[in-house]
mmCIF entry with sequence, helices, sheets and N, C-alpha, C, O atoms, coordinates in Angstrom:
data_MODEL
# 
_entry.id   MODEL 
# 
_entity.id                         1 
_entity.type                       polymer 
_entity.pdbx_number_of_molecules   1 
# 
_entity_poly.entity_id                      1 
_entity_poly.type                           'polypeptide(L)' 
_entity_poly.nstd_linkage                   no 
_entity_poly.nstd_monomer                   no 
_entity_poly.pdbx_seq_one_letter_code       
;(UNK)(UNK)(UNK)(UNK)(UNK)(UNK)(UNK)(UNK)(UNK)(UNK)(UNK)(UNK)(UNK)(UNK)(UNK)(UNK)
(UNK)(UNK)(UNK)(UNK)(UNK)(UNK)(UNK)(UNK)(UNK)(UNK)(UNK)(UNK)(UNK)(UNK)(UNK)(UNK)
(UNK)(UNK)(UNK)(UNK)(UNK)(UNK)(UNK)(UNK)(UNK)(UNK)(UNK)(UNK)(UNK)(UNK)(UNK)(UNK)
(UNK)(UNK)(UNK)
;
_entity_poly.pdbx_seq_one_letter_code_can   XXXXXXXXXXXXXXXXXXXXXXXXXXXXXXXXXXXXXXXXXXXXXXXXXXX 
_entity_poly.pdbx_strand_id                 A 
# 
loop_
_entity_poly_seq.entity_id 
_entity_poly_seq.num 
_entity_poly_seq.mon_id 
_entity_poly_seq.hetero 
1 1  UNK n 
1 2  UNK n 
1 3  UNK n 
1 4  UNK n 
1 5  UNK n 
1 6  UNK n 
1 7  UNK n 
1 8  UNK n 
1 9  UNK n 
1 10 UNK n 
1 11 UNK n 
1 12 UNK n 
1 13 UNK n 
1 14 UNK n 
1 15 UNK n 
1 16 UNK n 
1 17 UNK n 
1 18 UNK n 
1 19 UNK n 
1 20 UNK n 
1 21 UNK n 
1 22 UNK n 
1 23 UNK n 
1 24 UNK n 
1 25 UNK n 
1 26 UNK n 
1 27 UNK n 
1 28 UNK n 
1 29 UNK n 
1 30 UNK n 
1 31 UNK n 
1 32 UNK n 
1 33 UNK n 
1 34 UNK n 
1 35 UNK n 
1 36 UNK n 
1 37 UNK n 
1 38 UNK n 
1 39 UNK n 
1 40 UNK n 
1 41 UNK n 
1 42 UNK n 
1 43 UNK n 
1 44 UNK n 
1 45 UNK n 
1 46 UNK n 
1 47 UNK n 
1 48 UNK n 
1 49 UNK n 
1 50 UNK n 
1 51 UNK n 
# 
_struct_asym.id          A 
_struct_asym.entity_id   1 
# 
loop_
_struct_conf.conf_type_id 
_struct_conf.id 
_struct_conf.pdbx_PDB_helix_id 
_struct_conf.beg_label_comp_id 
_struct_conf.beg_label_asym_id 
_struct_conf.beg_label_seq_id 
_struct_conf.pdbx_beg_PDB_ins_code 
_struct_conf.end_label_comp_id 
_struct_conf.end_label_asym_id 
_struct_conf.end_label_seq_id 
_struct_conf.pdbx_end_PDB_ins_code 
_struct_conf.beg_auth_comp_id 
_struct_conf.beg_auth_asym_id 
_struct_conf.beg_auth_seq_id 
_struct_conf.end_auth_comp_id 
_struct_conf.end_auth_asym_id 
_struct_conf.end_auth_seq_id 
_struct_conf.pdbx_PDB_helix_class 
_struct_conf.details 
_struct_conf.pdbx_PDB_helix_length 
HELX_P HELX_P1 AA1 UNK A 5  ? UNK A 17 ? UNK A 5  UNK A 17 1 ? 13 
HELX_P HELX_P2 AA2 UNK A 24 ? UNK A 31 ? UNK A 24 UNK A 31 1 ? 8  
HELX_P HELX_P3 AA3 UNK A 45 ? UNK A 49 ? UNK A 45 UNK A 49 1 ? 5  
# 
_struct_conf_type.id          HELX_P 
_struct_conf_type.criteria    ? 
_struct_conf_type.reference   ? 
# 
loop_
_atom_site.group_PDB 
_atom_site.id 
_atom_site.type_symbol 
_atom_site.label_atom_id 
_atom_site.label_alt_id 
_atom_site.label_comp_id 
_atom_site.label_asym_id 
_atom_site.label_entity_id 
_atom_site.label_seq_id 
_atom_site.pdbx_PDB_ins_code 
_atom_site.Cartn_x 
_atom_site.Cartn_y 
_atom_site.Cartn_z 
_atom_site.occupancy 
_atom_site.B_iso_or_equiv 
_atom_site.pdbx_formal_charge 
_atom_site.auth_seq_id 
_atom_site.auth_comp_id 
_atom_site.auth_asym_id 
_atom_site.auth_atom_id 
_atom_site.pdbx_PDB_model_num 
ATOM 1   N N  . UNK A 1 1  ? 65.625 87.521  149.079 1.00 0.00 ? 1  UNK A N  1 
ATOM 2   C CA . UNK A 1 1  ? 64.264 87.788  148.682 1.00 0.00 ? 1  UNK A CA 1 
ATOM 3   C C  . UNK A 1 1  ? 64.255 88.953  147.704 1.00 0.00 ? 1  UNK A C  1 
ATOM 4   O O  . UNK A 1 1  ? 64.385 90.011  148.320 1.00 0.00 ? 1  UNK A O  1 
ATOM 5   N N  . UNK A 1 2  ? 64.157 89.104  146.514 1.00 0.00 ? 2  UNK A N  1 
ATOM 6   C CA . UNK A 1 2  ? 63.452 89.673  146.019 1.00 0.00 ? 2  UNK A CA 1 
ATOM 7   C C  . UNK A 1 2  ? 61.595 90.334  145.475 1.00 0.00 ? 2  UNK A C  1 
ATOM 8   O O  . UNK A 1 2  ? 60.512 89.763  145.341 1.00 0.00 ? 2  UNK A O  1 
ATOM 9   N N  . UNK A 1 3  ? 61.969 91.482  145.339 1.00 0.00 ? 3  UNK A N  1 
ATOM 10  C CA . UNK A 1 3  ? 60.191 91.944  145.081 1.00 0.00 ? 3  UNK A CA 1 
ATOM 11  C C  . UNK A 1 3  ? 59.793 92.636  143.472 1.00 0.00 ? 3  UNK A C  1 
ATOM 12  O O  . UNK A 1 3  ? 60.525 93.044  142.569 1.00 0.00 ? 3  UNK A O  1 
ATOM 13  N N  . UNK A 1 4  ? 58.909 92.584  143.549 1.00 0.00 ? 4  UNK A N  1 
ATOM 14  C CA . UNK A 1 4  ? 58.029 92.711  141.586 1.00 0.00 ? 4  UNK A CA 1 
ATOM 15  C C  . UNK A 1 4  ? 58.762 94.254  141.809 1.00 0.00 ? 4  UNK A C  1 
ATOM 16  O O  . UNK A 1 4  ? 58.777 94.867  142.877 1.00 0.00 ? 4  UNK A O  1 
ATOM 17  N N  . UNK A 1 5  ? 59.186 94.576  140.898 1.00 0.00 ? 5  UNK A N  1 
ATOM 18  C CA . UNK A 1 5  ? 59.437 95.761  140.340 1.00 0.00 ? 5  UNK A CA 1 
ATOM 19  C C  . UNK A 1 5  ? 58.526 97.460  140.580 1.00 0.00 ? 5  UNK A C  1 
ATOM 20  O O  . UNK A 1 5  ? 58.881 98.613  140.825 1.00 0.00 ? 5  UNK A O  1 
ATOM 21  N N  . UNK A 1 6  ? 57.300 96.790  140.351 1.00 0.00 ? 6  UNK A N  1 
ATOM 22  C CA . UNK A 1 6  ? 56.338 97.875  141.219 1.00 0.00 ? 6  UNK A CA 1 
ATOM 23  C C  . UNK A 1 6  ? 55.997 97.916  142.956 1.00 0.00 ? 6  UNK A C  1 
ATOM 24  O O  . UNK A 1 6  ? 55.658 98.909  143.599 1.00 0.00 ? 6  UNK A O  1 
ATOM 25  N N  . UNK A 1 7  ? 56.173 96.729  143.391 1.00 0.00 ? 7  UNK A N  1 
ATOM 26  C CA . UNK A 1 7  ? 56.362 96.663  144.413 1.00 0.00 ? 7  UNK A CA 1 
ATOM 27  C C  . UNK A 1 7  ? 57.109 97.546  145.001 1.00 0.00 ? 7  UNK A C  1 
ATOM 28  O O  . UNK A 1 7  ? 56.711 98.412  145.781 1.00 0.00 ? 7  UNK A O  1 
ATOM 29  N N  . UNK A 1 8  ? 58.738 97.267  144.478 1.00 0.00 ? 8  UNK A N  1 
ATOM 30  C CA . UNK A 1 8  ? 59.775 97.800  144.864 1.00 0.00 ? 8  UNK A CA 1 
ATOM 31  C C  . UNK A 1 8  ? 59.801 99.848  145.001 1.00 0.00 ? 8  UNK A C  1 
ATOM 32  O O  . UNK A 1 8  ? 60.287 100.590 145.854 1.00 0.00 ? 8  UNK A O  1 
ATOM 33  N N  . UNK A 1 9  ? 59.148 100.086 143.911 1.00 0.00 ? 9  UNK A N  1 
ATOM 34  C CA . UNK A 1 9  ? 59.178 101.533 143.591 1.00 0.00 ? 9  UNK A CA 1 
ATOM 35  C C  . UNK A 1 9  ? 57.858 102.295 144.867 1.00 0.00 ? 9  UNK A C  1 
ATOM 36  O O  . UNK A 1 9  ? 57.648 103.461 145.202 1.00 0.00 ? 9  UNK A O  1 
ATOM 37  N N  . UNK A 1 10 ? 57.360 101.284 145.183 1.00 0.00 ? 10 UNK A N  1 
ATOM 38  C CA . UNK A 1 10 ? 55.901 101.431 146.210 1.00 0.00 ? 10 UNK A CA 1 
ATOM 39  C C  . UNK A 1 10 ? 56.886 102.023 147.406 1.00 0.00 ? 10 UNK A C  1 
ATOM 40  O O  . UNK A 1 10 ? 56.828 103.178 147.827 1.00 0.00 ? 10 UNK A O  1 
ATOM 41  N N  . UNK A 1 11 ? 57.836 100.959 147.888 1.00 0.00 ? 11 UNK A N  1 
ATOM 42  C CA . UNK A 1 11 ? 58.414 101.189 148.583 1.00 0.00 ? 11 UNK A CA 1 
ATOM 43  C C  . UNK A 1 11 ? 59.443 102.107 148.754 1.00 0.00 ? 11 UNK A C  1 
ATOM 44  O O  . UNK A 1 11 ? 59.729 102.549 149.866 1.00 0.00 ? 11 UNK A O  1 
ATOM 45  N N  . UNK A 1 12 ? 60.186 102.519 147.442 1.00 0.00 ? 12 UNK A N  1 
ATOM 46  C CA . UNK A 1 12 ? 60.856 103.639 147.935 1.00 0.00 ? 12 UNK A CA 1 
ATOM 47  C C  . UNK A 1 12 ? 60.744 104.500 148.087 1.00 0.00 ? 12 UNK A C  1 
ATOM 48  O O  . UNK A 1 12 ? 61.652 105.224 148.495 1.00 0.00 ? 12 UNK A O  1 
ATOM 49  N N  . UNK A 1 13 ? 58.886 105.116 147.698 1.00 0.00 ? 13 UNK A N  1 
ATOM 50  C CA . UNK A 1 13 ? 58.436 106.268 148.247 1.00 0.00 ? 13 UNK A CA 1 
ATOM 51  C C  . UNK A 1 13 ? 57.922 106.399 149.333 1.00 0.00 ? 13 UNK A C  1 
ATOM 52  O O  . UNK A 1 13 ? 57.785 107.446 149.966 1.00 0.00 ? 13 UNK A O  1 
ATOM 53  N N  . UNK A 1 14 ? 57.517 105.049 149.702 1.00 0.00 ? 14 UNK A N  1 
ATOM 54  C CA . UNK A 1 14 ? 57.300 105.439 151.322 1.00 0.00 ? 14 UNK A CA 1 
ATOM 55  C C  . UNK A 1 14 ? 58.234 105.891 152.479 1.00 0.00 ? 14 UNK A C  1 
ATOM 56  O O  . UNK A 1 14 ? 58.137 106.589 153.488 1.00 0.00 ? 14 UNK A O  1 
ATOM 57  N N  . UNK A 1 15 ? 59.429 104.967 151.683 1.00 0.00 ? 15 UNK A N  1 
ATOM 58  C CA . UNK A 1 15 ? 60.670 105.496 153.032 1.00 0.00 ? 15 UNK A CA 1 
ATOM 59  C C  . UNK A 1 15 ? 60.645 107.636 152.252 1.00 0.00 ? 15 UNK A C  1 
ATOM 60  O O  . UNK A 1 15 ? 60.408 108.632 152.936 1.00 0.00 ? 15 UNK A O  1 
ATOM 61  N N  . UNK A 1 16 ? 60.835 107.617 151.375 1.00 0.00 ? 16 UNK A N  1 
ATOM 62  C CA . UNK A 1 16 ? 60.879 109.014 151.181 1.00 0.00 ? 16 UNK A CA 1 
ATOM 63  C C  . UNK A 1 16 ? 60.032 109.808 151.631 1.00 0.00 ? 16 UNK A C  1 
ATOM 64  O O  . UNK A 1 16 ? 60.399 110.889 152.089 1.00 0.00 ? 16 UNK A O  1 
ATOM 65  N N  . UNK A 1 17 ? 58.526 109.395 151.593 1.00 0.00 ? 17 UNK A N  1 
ATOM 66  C CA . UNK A 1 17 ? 57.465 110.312 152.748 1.00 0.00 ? 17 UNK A CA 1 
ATOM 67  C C  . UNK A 1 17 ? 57.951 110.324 153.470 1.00 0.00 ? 17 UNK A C  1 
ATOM 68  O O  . UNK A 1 17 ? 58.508 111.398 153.694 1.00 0.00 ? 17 UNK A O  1 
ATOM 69  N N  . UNK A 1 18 ? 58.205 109.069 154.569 1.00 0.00 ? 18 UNK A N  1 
ATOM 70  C CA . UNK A 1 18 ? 58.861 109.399 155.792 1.00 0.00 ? 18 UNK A CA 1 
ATOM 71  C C  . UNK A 1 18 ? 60.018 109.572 156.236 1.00 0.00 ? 18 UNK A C  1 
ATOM 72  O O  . UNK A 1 18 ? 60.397 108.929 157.215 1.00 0.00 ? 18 UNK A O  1 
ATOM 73  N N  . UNK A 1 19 ? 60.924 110.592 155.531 1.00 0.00 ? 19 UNK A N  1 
ATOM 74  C CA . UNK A 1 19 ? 62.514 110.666 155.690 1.00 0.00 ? 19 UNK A CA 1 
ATOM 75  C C  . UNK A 1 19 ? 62.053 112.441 155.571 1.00 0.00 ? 19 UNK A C  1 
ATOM 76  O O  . UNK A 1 19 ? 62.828 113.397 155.612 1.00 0.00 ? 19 UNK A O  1 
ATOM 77  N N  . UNK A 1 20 ? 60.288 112.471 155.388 1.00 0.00 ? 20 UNK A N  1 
ATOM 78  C CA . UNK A 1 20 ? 59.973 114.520 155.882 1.00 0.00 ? 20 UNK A CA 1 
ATOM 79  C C  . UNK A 1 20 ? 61.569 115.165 155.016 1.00 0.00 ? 20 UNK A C  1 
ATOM 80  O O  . UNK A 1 20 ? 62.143 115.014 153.937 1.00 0.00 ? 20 UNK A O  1 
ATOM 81  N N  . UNK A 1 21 ? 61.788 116.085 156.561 1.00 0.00 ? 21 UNK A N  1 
ATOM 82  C CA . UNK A 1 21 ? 62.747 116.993 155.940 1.00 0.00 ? 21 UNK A CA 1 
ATOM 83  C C  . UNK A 1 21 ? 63.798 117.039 156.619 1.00 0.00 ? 21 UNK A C  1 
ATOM 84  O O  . UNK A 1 21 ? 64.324 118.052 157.080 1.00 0.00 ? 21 UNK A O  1 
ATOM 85  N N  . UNK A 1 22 ? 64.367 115.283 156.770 1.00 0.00 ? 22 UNK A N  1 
ATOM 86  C CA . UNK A 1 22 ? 65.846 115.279 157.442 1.00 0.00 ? 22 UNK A CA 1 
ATOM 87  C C  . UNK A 1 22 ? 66.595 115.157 156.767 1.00 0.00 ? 22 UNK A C  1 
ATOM 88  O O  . UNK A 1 22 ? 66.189 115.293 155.613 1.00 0.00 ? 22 UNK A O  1 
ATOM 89  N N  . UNK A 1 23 ? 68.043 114.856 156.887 1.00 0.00 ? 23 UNK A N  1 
ATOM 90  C CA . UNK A 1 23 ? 68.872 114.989 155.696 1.00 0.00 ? 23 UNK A CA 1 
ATOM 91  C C  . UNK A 1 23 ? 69.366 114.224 154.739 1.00 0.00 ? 23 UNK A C  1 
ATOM 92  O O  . UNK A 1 23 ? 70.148 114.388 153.803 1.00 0.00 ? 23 UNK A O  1 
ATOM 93  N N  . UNK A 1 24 ? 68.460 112.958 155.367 1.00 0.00 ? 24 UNK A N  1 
ATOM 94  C CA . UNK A 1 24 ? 68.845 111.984 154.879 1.00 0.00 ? 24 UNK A CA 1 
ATOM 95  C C  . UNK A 1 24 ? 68.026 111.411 153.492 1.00 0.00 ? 24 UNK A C  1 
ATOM 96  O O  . UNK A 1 24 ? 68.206 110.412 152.795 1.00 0.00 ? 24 UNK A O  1 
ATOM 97  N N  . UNK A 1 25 ? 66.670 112.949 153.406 1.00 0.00 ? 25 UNK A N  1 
ATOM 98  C CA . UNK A 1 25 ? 66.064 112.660 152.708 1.00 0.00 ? 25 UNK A CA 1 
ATOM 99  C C  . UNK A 1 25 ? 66.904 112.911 151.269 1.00 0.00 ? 25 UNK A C  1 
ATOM 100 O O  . UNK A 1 25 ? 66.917 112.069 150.371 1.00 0.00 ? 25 UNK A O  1 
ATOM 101 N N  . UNK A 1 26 ? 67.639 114.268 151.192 1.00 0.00 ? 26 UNK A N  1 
ATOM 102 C CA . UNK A 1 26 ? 68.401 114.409 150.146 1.00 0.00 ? 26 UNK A CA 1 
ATOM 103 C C  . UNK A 1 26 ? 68.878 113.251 149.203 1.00 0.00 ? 26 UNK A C  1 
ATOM 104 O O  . UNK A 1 26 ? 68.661 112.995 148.018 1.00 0.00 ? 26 UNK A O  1 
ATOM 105 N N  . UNK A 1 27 ? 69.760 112.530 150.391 1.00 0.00 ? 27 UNK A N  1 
ATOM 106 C CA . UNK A 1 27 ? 70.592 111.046 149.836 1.00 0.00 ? 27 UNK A CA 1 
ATOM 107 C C  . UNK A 1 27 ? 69.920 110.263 149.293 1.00 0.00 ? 27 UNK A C  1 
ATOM 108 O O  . UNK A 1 27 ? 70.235 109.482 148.396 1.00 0.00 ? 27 UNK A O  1 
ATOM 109 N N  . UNK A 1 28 ? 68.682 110.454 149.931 1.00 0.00 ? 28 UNK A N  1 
ATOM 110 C CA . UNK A 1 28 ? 67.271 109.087 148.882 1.00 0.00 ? 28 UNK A CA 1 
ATOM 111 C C  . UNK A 1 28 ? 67.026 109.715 147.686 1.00 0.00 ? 28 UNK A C  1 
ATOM 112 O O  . UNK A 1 28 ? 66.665 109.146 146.656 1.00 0.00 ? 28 UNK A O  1 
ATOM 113 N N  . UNK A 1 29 ? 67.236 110.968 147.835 1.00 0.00 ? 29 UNK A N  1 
ATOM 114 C CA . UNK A 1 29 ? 66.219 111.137 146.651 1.00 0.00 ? 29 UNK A CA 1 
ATOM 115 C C  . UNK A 1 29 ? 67.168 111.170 145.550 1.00 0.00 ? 29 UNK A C  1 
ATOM 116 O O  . UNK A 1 29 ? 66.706 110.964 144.428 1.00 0.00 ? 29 UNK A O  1 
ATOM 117 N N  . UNK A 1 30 ? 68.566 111.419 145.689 1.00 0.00 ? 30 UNK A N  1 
ATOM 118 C CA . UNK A 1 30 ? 70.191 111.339 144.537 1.00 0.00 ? 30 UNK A CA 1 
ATOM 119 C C  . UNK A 1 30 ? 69.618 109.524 144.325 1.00 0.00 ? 30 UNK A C  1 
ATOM 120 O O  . UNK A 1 30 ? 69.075 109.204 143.268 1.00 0.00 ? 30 UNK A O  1 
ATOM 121 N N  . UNK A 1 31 ? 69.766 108.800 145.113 1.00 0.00 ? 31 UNK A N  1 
ATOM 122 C CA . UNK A 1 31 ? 69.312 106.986 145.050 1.00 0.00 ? 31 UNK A CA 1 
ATOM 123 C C  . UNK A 1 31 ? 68.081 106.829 143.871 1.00 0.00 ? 31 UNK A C  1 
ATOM 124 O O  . UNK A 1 31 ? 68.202 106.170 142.839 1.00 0.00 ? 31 UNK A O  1 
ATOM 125 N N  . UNK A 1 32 ? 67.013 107.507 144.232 1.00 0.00 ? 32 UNK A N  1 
ATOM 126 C CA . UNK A 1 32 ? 65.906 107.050 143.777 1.00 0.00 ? 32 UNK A CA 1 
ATOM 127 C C  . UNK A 1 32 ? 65.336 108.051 142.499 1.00 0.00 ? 32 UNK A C  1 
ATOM 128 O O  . UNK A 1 32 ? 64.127 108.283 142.496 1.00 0.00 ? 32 UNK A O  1 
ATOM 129 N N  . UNK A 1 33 ? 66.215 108.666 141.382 1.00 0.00 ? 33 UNK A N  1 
ATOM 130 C CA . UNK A 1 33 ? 66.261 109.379 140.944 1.00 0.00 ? 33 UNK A CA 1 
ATOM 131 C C  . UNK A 1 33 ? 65.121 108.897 139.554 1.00 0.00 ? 33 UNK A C  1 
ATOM 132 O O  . UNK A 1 33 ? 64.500 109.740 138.906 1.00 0.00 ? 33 UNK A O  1 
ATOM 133 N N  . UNK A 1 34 ? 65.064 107.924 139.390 1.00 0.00 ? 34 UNK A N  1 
ATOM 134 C CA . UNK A 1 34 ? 64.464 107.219 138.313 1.00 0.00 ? 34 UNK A CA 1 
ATOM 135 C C  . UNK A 1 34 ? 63.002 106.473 138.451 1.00 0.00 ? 34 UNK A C  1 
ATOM 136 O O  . UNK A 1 34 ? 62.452 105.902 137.509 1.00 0.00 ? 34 UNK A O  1 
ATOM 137 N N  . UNK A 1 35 ? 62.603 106.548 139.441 1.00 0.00 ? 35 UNK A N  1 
ATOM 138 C CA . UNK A 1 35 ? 61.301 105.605 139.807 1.00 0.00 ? 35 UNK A CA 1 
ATOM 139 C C  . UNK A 1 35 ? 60.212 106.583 139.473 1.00 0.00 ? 35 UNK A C  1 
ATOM 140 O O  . UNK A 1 35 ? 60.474 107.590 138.816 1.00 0.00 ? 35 UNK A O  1 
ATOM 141 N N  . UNK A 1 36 ? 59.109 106.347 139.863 1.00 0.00 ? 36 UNK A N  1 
ATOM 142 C CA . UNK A 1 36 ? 57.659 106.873 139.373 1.00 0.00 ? 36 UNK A CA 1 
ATOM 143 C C  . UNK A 1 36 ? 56.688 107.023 140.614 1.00 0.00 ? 36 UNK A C  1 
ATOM 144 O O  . UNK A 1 36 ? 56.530 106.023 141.314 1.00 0.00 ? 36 UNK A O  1 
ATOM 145 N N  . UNK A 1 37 ? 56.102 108.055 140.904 1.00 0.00 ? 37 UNK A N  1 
ATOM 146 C CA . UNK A 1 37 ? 55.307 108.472 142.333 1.00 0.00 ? 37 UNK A CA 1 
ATOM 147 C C  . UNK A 1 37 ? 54.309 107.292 142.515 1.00 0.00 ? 37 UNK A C  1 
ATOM 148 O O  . UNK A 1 37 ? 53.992 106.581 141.562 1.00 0.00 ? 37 UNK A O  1 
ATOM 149 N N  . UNK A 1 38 ? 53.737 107.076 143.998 1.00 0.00 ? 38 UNK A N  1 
ATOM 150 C CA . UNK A 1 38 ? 52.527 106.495 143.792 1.00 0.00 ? 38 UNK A CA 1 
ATOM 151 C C  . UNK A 1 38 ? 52.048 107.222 144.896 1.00 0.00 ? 38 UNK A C  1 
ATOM 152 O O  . UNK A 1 38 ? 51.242 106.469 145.442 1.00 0.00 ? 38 UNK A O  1 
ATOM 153 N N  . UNK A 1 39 ? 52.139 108.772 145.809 1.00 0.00 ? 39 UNK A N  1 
ATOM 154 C CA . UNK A 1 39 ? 51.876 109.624 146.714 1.00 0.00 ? 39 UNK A CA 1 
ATOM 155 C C  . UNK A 1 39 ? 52.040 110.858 146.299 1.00 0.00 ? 39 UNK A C  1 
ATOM 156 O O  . UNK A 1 39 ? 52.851 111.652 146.775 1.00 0.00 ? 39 UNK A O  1 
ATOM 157 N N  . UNK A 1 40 ? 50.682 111.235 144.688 1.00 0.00 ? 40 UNK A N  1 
ATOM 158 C CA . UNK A 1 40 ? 51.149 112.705 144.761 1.00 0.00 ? 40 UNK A CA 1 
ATOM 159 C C  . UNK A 1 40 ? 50.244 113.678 145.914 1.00 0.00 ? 40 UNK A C  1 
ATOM 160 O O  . UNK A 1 40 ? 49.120 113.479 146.375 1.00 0.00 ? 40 UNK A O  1 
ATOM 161 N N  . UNK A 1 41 ? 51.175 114.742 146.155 1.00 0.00 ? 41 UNK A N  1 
ATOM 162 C CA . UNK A 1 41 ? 50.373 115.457 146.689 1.00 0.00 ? 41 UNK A CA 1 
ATOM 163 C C  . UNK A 1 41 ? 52.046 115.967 148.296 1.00 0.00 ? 41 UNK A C  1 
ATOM 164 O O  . UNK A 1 41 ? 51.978 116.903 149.093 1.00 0.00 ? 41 UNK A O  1 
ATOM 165 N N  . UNK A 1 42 ? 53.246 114.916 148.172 1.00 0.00 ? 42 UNK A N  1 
ATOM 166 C CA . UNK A 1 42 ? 53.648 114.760 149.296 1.00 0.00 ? 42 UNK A CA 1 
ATOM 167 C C  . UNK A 1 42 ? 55.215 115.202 148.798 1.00 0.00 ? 42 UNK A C  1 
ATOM 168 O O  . UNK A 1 42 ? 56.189 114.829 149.451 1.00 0.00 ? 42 UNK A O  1 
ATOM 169 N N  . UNK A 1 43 ? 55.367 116.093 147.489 1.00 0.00 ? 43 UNK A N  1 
ATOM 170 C CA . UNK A 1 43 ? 56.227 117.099 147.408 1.00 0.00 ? 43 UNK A CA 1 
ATOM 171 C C  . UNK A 1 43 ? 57.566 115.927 147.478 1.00 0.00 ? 43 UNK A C  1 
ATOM 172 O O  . UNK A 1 43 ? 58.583 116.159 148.130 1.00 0.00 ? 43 UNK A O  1 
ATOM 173 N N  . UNK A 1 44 ? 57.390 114.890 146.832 1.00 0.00 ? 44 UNK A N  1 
ATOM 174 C CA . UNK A 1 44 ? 58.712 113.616 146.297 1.00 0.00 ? 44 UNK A CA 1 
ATOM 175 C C  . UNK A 1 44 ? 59.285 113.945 145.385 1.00 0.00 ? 44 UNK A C  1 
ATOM 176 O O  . UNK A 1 44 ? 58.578 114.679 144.695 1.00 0.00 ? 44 UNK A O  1 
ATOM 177 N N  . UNK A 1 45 ? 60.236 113.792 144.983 1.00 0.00 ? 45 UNK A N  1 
ATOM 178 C CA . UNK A 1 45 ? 61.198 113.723 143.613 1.00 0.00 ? 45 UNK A CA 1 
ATOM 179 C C  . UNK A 1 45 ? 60.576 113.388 142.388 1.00 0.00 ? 45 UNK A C  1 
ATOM 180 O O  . UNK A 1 45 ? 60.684 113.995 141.323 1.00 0.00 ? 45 UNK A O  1 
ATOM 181 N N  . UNK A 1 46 ? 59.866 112.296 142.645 1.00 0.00 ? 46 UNK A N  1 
ATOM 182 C CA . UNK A 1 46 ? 58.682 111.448 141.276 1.00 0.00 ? 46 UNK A CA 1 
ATOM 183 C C  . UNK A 1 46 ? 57.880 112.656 141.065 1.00 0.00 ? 46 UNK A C  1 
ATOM 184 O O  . UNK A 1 46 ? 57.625 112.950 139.897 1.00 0.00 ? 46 UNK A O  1 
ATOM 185 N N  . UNK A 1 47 ? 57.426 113.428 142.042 1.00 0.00 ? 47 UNK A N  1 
ATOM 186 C CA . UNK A 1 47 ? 56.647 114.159 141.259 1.00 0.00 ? 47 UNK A CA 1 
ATOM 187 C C  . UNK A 1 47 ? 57.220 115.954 140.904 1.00 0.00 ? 47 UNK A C  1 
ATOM 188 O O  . UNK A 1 47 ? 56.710 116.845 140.227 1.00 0.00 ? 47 UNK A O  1 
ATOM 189 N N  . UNK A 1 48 ? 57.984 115.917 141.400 1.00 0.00 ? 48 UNK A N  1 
ATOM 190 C CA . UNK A 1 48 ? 59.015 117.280 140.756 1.00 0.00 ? 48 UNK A CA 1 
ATOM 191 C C  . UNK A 1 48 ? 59.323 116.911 139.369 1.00 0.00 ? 48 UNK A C  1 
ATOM 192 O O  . UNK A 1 48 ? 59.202 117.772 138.497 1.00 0.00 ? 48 UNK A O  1 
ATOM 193 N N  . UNK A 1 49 ? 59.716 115.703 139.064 1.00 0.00 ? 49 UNK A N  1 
ATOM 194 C CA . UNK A 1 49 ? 60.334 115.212 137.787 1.00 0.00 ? 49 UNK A CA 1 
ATOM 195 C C  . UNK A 1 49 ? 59.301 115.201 136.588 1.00 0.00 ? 49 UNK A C  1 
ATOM 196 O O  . UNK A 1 49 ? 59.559 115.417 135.404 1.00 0.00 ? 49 UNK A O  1 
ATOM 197 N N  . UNK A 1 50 ? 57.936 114.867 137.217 1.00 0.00 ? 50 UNK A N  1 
ATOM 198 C CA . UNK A 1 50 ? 56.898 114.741 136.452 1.00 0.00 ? 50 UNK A CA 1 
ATOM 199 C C  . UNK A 1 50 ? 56.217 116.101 135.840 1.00 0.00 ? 50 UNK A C  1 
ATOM 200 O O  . UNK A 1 50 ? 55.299 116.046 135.021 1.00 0.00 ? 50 UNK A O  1 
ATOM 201 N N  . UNK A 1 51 ? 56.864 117.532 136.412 1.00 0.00 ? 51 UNK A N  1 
ATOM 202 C CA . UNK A 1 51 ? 56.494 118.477 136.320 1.00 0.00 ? 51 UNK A CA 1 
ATOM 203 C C  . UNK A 1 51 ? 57.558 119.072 135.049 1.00 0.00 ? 51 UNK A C  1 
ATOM 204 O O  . UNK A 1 51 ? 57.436 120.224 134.631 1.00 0.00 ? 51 UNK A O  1 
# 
């Protein structure tokens, strides 16, 4: 199964909201270095980058 492209990016910020401040959040965020926020306000990578 594949998903639409925006879909996909929907989703990898949600696992990143909820990966808070364990350590595993680090490893997502080296993964997901290139995508685009759709949760500002929740201190993600998408939006450090955007700054």
């Amino acid at each position: 199964m594949a998903l639409e492209p925006d879909t996909t990016r929907y989703w990898f910020e949600v696992v990143e909201v909820g990966l808070e401040f364990t350590p595993a959040r680090e490893n997502w965020r080296k993964l997901m270095q290139d995508v685009v926020t759709r949760f500002p306000g929740h201190g993600t990578l998408f939006e450090e980058k955007k700054s």
